[in-house]
BAFI-3210 file (N, C-alpha, C; in Angstrom, 3 decimals, decimal comma, padded with zeros to 6 digits):
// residues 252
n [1|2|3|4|5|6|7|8|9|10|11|12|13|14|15|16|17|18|19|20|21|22|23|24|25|26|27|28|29|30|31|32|33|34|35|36|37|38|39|40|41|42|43|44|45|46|47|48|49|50|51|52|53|54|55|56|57|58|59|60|61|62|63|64|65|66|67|68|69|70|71|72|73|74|75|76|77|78|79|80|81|82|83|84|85|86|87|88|89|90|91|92|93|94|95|96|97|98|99|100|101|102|103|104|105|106|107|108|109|110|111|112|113|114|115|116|117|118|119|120|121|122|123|124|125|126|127|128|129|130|131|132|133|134|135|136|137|138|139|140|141|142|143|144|145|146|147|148|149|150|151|152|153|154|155|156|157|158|159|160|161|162|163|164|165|166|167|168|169|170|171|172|173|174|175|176|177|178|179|180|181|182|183|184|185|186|187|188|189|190|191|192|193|194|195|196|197|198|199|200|201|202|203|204|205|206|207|208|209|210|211|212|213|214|215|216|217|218|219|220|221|222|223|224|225|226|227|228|229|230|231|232|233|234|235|236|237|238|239|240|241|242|243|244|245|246|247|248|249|250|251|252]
n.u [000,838|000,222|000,804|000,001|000,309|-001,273|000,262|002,362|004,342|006,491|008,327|011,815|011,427|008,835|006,801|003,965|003,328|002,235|-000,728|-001,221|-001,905|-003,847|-003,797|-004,604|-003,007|-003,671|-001,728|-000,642|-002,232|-003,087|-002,326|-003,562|-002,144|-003,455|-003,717|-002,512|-000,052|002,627|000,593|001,395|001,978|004,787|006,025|004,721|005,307|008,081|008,291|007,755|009,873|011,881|013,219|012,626|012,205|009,491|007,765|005,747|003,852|003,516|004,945|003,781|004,973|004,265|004,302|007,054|007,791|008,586|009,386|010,736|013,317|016,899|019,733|020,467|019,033|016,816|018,170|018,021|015,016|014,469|015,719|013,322|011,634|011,062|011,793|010,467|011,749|010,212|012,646|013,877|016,491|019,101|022,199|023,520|026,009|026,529|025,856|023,222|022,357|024,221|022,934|020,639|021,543|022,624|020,586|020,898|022,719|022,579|022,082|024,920|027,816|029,911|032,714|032,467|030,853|031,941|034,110|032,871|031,757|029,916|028,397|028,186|025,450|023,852|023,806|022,512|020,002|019,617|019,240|016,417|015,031|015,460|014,035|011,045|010,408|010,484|012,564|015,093|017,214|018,381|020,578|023,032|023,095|023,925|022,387|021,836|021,124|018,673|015,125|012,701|010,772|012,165|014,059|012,558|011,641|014,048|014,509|012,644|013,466|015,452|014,540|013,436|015,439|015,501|013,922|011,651|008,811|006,924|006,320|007,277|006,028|006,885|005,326|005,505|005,669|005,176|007,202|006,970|005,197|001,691|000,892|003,506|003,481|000,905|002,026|004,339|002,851|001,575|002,777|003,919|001,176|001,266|003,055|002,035|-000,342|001,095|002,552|002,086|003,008|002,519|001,998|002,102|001,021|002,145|-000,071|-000,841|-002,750|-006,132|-007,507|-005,567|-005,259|-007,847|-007,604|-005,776|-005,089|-006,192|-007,547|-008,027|-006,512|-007,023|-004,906|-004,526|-003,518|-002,079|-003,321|-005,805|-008,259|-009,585|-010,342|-010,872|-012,929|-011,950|-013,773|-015,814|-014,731|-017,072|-017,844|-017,952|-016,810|-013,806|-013,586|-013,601|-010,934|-008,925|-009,957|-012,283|-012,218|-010,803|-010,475|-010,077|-007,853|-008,078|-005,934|-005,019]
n.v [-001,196|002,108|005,354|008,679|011,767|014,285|015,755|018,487|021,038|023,022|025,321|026,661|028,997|029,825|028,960|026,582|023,491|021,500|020,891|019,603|016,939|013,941|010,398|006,951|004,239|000,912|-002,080|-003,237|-001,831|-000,389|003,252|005,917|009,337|012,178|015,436|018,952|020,147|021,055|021,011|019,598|016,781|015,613|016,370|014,959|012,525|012,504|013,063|011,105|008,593|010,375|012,140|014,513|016,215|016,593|019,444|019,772|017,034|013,116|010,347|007,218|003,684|000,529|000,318|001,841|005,403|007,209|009,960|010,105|008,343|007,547|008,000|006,229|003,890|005,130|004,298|001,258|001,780|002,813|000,600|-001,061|000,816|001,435|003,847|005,370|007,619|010,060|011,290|008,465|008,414|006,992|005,336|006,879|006,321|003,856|000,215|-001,703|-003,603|-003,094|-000,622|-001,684|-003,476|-001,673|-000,751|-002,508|-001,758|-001,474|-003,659|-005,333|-005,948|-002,521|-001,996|-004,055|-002,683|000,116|-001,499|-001,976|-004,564|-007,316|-010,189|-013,646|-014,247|-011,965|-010,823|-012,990|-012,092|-009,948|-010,075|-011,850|-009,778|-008,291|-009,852|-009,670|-007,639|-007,787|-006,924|-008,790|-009,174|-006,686|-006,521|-006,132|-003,916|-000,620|002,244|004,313|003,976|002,847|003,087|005,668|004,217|001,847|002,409|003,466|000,693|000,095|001,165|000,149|-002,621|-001,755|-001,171|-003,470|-005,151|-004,078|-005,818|-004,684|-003,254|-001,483|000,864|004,089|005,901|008,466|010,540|008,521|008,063|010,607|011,440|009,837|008,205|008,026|004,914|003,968|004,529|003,167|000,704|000,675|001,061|-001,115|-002,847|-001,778|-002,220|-004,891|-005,797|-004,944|-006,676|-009,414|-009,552|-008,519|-005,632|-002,376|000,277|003,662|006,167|009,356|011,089|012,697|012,221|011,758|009,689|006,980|006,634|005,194|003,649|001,815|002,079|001,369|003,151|006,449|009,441|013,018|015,938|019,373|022,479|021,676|020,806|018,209|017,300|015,050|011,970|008,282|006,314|005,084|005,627|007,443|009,919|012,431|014,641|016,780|016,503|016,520|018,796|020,195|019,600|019,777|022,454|024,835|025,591|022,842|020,542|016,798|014,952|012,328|009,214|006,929]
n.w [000,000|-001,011|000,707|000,291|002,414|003,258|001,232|000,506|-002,034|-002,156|-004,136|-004,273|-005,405|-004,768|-005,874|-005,745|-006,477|-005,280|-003,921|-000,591|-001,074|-000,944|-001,164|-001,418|-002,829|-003,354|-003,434|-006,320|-008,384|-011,031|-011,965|-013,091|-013,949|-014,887|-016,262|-017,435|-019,033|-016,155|-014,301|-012,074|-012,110|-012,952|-010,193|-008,014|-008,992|-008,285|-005,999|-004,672|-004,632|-003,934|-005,199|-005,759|-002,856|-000,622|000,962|002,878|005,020|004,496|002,912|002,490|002,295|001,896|005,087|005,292|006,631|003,811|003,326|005,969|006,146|006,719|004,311|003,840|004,131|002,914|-000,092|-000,497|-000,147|-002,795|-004,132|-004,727|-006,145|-009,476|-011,779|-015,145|-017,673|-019,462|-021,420|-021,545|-020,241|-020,983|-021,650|-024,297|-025,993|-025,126|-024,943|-025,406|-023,667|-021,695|-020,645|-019,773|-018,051|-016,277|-013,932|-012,125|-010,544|-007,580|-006,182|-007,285|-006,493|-006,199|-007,569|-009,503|-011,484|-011,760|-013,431|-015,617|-015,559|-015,284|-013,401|-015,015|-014,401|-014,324|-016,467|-018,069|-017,108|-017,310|-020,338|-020,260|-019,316|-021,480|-023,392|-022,464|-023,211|-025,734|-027,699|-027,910|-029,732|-029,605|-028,282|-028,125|-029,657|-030,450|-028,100|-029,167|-031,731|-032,178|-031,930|-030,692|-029,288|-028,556|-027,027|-025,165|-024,297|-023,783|-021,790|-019,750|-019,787|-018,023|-015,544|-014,831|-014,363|-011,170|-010,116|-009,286|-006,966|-007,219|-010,231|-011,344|-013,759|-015,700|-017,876|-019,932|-022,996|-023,898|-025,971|-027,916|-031,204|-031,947|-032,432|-031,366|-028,855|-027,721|-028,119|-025,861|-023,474|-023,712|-022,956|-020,354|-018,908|-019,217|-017,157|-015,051|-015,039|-015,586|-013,537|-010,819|-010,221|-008,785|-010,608|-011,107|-013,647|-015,307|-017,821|-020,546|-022,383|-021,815|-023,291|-023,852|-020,324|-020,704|-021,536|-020,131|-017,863|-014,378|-012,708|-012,476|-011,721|-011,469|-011,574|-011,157|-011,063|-008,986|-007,251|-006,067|-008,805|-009,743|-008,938|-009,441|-011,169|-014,920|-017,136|-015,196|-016,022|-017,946|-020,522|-019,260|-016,915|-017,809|-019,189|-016,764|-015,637|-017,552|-018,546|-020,218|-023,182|-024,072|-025,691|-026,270|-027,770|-029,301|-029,029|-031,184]
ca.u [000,000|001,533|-000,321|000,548|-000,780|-000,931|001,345|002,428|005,076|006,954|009,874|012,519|011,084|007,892|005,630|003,500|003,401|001,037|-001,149|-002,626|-002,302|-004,000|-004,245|-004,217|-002,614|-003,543|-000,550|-001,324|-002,929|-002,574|-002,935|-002,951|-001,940|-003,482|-003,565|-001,671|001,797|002,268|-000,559|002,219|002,223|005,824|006,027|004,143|005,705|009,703|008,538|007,324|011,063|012,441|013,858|012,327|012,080|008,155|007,913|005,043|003,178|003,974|004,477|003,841|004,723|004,477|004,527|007,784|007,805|009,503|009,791|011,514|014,231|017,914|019,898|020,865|017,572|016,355|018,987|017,835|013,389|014,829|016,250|012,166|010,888|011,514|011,314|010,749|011,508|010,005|013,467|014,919|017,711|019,916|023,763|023,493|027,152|026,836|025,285|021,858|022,775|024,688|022,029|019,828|022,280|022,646|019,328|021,299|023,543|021,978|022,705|025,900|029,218|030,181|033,892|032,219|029,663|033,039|034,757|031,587|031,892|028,803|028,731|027,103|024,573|023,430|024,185|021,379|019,060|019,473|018,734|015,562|014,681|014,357|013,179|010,105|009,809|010,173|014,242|016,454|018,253|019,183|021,395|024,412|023,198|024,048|021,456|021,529|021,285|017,736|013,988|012,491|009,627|012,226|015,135|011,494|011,432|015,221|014,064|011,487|014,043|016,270|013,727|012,783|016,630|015,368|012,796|010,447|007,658|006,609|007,345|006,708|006,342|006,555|005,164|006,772|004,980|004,942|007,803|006,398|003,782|000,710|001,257|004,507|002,740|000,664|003,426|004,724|001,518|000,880|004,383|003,409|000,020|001,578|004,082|000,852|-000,959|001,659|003,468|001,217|003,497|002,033|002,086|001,703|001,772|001,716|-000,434|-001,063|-004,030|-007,425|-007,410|-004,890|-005,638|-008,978|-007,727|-004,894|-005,560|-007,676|-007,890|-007,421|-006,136|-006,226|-004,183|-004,980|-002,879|-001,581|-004,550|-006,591|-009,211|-010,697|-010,021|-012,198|-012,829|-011,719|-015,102|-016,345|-014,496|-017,612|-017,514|-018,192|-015,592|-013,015|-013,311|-013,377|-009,666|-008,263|-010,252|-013,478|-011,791|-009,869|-010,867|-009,728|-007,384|-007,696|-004,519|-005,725]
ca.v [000,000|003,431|006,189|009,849|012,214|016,213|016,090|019,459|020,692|024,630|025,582|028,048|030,341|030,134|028,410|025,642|022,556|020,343|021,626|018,811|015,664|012,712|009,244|005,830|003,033|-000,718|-003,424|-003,983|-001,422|001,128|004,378|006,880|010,783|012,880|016,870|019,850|020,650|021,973|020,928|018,945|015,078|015,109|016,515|014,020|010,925|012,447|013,251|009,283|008,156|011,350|012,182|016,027|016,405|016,928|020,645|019,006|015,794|012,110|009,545|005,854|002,662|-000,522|001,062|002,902|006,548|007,282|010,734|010,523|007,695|008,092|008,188|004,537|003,221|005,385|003,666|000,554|001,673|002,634|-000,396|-001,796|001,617|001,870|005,061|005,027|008,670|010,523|010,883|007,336|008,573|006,010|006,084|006,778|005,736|002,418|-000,809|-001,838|-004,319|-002,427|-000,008|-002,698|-004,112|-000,459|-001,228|-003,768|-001,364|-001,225|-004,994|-005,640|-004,890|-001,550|-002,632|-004,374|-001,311|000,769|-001,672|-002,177|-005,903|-007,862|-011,573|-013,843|-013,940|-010,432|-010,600|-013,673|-011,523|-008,620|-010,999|-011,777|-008,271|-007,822|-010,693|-009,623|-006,319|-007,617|-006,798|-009,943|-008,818|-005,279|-006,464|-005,087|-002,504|001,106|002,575|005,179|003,390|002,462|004,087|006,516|003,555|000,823|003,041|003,405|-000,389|-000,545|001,859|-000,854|-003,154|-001,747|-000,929|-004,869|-005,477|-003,359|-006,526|-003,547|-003,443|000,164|001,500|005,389|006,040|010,195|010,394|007,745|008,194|011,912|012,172|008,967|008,133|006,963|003,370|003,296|004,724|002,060|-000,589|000,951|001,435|-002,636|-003,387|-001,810|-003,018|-006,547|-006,007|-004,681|-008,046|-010,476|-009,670|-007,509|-004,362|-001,671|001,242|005,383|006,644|010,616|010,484|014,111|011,772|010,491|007,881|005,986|006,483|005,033|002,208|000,863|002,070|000,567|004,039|007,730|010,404|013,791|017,477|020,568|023,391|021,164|020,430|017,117|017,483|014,107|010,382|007,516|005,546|005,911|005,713|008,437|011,133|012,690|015,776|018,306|016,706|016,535|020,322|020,340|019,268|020,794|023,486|024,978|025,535|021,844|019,270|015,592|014,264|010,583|008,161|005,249]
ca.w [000,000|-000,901|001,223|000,349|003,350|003,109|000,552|-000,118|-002,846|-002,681|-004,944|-003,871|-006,328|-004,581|-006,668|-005,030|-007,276|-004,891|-002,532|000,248|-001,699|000,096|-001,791|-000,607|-003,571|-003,239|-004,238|-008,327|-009,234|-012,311|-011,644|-014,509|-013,372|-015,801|-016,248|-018,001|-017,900|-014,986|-012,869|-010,852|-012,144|-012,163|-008,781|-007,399|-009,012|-008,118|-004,508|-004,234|-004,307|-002,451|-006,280|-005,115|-001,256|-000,155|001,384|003,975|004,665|004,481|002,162|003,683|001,499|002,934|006,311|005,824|005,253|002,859|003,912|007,354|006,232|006,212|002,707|003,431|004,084|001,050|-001,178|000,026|-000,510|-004,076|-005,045|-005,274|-006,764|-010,856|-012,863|-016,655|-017,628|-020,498|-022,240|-021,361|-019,650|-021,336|-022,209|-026,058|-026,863|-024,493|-025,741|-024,764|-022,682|-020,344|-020,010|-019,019|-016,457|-014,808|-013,165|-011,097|-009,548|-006,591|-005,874|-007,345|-005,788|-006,969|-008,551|-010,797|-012,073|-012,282|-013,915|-016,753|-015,012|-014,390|-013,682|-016,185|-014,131|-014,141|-018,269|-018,789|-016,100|-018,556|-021,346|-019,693|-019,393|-023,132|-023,760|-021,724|-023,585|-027,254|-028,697|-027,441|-030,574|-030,059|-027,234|-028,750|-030,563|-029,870|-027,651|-029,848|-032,893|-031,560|-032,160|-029,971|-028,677|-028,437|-026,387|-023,784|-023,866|-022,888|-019,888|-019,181|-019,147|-017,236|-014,545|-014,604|-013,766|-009,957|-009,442|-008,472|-006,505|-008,020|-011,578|-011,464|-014,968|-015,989|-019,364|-020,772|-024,029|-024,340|-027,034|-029,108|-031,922|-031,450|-032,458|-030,717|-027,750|-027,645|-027,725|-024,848|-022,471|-023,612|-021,855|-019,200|-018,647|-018,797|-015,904|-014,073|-014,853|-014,703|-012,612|-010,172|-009,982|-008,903|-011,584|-011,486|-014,983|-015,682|-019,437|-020,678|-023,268|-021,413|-024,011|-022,721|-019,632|-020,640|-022,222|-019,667|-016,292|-013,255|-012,049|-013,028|-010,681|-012,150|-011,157|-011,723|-010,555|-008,033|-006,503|-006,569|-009,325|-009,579|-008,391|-009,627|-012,635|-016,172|-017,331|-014,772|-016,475|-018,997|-021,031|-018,276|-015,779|-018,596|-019,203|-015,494|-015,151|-018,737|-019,043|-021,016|-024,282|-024,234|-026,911|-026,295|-028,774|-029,179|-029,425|-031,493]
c.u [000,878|000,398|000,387|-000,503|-000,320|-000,150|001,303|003,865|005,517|008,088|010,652|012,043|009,211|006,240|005,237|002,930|002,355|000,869|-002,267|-002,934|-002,738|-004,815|-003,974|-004,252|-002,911|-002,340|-000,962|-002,256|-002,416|-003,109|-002,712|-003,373|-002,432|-003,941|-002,544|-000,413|001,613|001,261|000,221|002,088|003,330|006,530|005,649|005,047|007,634|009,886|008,191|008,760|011,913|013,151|013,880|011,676|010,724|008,498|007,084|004,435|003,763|003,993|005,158|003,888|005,518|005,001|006,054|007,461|009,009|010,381|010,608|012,889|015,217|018,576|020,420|019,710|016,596|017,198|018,397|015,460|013,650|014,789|014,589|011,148|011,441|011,150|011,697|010,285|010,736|011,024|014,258|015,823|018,543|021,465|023,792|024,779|026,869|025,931|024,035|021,690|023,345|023,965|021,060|020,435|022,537|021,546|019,896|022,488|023,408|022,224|023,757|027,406|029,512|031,217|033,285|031,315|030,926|033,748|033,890|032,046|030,473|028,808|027,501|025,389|023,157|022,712|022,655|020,274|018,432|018,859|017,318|015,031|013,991|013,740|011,784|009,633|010,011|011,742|014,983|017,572|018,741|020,017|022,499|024,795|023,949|022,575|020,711|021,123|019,319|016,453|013,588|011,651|010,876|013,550|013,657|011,845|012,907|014,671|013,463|012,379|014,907|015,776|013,004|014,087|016,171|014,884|012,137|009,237|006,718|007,265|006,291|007,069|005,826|006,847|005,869|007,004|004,634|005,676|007,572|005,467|002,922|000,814|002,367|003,784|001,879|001,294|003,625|003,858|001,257|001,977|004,147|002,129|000,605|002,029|003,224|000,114|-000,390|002,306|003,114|001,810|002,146|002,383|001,490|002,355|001,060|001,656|-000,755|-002,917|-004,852|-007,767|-006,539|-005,310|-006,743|-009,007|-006,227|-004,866|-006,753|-008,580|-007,419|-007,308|-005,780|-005,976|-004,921|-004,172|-002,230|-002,490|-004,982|-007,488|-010,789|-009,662|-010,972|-011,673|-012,562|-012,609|-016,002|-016,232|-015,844|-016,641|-017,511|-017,344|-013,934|-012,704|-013,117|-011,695|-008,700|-008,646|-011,369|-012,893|-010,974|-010,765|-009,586|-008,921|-007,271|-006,698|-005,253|-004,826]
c.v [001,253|004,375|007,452|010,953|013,567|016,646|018,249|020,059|022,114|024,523|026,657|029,275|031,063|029,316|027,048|024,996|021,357|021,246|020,434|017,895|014,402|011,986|007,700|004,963|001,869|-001,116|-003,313|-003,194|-000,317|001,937|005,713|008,876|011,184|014,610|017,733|020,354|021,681|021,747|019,755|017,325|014,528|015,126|015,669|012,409|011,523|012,701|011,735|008,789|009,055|011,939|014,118|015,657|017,089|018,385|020,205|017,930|014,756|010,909|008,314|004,624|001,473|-000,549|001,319|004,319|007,128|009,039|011,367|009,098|008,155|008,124|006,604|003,870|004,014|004,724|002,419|000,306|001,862|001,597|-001,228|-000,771|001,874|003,075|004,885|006,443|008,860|010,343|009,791|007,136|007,394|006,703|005,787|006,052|003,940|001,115|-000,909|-002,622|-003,914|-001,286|-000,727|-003,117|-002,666|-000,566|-001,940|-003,173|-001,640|-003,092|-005,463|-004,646|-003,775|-002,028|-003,303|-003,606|-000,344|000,282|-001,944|-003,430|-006,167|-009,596|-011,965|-014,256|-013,314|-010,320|-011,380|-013,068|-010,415|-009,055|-011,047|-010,859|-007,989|-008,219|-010,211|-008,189|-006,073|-007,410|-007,347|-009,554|-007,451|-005,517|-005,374|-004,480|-001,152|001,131|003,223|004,965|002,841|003,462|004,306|005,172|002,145|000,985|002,929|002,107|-000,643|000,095|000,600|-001,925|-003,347|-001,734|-002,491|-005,739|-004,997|-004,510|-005,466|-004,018|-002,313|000,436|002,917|005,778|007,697|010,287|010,128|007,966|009,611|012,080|010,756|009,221|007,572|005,338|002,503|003,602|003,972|000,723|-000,550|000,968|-000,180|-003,072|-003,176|-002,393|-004,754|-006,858|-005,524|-005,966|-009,187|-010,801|-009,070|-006,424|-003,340|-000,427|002,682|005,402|007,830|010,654|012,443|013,114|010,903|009,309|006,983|005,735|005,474|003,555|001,410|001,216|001,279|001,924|005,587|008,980|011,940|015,180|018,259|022,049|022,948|020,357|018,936|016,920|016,406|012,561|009,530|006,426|005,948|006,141|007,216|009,891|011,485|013,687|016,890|018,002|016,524|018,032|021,013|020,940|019,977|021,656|023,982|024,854|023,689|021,103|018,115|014,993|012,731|010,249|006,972|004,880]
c.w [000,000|-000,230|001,233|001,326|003,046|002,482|000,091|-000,909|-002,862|-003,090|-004,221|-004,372|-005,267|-004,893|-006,070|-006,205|-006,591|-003,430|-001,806|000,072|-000,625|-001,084|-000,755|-002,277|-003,153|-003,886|-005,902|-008,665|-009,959|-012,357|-012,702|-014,030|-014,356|-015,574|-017,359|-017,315|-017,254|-014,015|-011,888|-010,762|-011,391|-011,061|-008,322|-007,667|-008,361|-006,325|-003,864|-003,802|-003,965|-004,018|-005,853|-003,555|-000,976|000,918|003,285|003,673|004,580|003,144|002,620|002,082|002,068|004,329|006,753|005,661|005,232|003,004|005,248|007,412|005,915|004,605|002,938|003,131|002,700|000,055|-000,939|-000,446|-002,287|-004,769|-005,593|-005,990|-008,334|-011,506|-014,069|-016,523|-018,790|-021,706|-022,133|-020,565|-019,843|-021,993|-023,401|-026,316|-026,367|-025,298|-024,785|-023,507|-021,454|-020,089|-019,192|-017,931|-015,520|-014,281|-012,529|-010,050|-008,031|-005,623|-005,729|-006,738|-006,630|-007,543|-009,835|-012,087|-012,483|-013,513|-015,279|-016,640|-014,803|-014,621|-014,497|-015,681|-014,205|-016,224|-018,832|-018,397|-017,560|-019,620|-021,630|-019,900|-021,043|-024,171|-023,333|-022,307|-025,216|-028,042|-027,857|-028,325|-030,905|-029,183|-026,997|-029,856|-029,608|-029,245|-028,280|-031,456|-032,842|-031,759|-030,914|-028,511|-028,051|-027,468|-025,140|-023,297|-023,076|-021,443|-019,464|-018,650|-018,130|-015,575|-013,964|-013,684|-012,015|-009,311|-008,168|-007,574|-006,885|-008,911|-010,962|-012,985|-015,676|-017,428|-020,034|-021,936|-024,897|-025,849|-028,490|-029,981|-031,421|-031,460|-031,509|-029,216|-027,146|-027,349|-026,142|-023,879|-022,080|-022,521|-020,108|-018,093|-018,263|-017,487|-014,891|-014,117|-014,382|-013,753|-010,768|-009,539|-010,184|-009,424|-011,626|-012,710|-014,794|-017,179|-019,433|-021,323|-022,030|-021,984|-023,814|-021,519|-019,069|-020,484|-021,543|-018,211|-015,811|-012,892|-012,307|-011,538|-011,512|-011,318|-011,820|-011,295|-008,779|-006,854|-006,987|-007,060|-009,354|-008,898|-008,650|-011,091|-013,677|-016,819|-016,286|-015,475|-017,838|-019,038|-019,926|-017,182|-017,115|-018,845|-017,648|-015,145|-016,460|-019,355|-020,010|-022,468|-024,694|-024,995|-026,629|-027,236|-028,863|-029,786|-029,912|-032,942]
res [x|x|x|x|x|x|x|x|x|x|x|x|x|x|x|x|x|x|x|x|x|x|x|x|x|x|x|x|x|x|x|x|x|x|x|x|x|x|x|x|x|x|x|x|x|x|x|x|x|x|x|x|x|x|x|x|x|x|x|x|x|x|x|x|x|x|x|x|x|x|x|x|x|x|x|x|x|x|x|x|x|x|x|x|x|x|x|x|x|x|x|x|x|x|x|x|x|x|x|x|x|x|x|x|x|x|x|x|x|x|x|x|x|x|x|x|x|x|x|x|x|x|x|x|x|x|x|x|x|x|x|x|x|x|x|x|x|x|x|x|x|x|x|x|x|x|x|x|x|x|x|x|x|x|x|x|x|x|x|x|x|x|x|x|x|x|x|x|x|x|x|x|x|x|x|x|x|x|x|x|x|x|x|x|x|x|x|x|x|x|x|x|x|x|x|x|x|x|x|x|x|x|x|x|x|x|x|x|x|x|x|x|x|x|x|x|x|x|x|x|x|x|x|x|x|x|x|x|x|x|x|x|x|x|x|x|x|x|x|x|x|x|x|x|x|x|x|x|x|x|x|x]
***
């Protein structure tokens, strides 16, 4: 259970990014953030793993919180929380493979992460990994050598290397196509079914949302607009949360 209490979110500058957040997460379920840039998604998913430091309030998962542990014991709640960024954050020159095995830092002796060492172990683990997300054969490609949708999937894999218990996923899908966008959402969905990770995704599109969440959670200027079903959202709470002028673009 992840339980975020009074979350609240101020910048140095001033600007308050979450005001008061209170959710409660079940184990396995998919939770899809949606709102306008700026109404404070990615605030919310970078203050989950302490990535940005909560201003006030608590955040409880699996009755630690996450907010009052040291930096060991946060290295340590990390190692079962995954983030799949927007841009990948992958090492373009490196091979795919060893992006995938940096997800295992966190396990393996450091010397061998310095030395770009991992036992063969680690190597078939990795294997695994992209087997489970569709390119066994880009192993040892370039990263960079790689399409926009299938550099996400290394994220995916690399984040599978964590054996997570939470992916926080901050619009994974934003800088894709539709089709590939799709790909990517299915991947995820899977590792929510088979595996019963529990999944925050920040979607800017309600159609996704619609069509791979359990549950929609949406922002609004930091605030908590709605919470409920993906089906609840009509037309008049849809303009609710993005505004009178906003028109829906469907991903299909």
């Amino acid at each position: 259970m992840l339980s975020i209490q009074n979350l609240t979110k101020v910048y140095e500058n001033g600007f308050v990014a979450l005001k008061n957040i209170n959710l409660d997460v079940p184990d396995g379920q998919f939770v899809s953030i949606i709102g306008l840039s700026g109404s404070g998604k990615s605030t919310l998913l970078r203050c989950i793993n302490r990535l940005i430091d909560p201003t006030e309030g608590r955040i409880v998962w699996n009755g630690v919180d996450i907010t009052a542990v040291s930096d060991d014991e946060l290295r340590q709640v990390r190692r079962r929380i995954g983030m799949v960024f927007q841009q990948f954050n992958l090492v373009k020159r490196s091979s795919v493979i060893t992006n995938v095995m940096s997800g295992r830092l966190g396990y393996v002796n450091p010397l061998f992460s310095l030395a770009n060492y991992f036992p063969r172990s680690e190597r078939d683990r990795a294997m695994a990994a992209l087997n489970r997300v569709g390119i066994p054969e880009k192993a040892y490609n370039r990263a960079s050598s790689l399409s926009g949708g299938q550099q996400q999937r290394v994220g995916i894999a690399r984040v599978l290397m964590q054996e997570p218990e939470l992916i926080l996923a901050d619009e994974p899908v934003a800088s894709l196509d539709p089709a590939t966008s799709h790909s990517v959402m299915k991947y995820l969905q899977l590792l929510n079914k088979e595996d019963g990770l529990t999944i925050l995704c920040s979607l800017h599109f309600l159609s996704l949302a619609r069509a791979y969440a359990d549950r929609v959670i949406a922002l609004k200027d930091g605030v908590l607009e709605f919470d409920g079903l993906p089906g609840e959202i009509d037309n008049d709470r849809f303009k609710q949360i993005y505004g009178e002028d906003a028109v829906e673009v469907e991903i299909s």
